[in-house]
N, C-alpha and C positions, 0 to 999 in steps of 0.2 A: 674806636680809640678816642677820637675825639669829640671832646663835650664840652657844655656851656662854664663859663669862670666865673666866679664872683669874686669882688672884691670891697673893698669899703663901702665905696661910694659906685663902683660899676656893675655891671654884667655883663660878662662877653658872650652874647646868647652865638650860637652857631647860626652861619647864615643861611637861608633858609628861602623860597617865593614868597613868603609873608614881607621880604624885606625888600622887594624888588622897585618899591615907589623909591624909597631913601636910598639905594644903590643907585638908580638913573640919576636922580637927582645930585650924589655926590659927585656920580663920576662924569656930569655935563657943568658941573662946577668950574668956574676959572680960577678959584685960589686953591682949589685942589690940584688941578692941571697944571701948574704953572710949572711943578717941578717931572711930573710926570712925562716921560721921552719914550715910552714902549706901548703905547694906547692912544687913538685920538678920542679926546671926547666924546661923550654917548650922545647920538643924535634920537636913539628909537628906544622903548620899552623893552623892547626883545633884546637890546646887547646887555639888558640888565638879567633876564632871565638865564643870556647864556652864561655870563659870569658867576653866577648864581648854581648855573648846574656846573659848571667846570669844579668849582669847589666842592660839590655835594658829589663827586664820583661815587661808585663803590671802592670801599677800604678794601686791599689797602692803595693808598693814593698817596703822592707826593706833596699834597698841597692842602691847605686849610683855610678858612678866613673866618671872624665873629668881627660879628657890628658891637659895638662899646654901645651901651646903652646906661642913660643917668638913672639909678634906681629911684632917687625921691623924684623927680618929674617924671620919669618913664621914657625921653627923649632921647631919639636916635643920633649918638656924634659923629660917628663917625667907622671907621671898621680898621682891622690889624689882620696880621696872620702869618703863615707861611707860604713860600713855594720852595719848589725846586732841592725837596729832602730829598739827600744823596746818605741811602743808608748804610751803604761801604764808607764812606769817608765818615759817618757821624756827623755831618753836618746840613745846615739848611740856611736858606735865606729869608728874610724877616721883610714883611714890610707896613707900611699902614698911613693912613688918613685923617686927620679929624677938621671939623669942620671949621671954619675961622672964627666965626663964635665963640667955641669953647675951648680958643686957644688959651695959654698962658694960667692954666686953672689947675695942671697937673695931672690932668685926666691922660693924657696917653703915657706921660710917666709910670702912673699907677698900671694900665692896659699892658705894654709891654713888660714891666717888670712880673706880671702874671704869665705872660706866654712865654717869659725866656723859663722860667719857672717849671711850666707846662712843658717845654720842648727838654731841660732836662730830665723830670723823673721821668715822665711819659711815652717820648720820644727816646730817651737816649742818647740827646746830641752830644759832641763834644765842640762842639764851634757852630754858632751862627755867623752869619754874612750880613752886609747892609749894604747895598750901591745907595749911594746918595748924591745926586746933582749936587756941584762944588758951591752953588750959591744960597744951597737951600741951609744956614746957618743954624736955622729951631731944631729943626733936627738934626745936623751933626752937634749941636748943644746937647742935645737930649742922649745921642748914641754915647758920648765924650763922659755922661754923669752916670750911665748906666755901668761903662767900663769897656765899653768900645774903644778899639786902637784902629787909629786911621794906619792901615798898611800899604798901601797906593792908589794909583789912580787907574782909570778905566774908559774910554770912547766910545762913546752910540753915535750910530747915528741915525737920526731919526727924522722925517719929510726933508729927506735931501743936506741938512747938518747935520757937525761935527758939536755933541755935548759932552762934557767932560764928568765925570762921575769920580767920587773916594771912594774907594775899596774900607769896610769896616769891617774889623771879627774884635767877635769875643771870645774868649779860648773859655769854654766852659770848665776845665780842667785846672787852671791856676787860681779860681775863684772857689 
């Protein structure tokens, strides 16, 4: 069911062991981490490979992820996806990374607006989800332009705190 995307300027290749150096690498990252409350940073190569096969289940599976990749350089940004498709309710959770370099460029604007794309005809959803850390602003910017509605809030806790998280959906149905 699911496959690589392209779009302008991107490609959402499926993630893959080819991609295991740029997974360790984003996700030992500190401006990636920063808003991240459900994973500690990657210390070994193998948490990249597990993350790596956690996505590549056999279908059908609940979860997805692609690395955004820039077509004219060929450079790994960063990666999007799904988890936690609930296929009685129609719905799924969205998530995604991109690296602080190629912030502010549009590039995950373009990425997401492909996978919400992807999760309706493909998927079938009728609502995506977004927990998003209450400080993390670029991306509730980013969810707020797409048509995301903050509809509450939510508590992790994560090494011993309390992080406070918005609840986002987008109701695929009034769009």
């Amino acid at each position: 069911m699911f496959s690589d995307i392209e779009t302008e300027r991107l490609l959402l290749k499926c993630i893959d062991l080819n991609d295991r150096k740029f997974i360790f690498e984003e996700f030992q990252n500190d401006f990636i981490n920063q808003y991240l409350f459900d994973a500690e940073p990657m210390t070994e190569i193998k948490e990249a490979d597990d993350l790596i096969e956690f996505y590549n289940m056999k279908e059908p599976r609940n979860q997805h992820r692609w690395v955004l990749i820039n077509k004219l350089e060929k450079l790994k940004m960063g990666t999007c996806g799904f988890h936690l498709w609930d296929r009685e309710k129609n719905q799924v959770e969205i998530g995604f990374e991109l690296m602080q370099q190629y912030n502010g460029k549009g590039y995950m604007t373009e990425a997401v607006e492909a996978i919400i794309e992807f999760a309706r005809i493909k998927m079938k959803v009728n609502k995506i989800i977004a927990i998003v850390f209450v400080d993390n602003a670029k991306c509730k910017r980013l969810l707020e332009k797409l048509g995301f509605i903050n509809v509450g809030k939510e508590e992790c806790i994560f090494r011993g705190s309390m992080y406070l998280h918005d609840i986002y959906e987008l109701d695929l149905l009034k769009g």
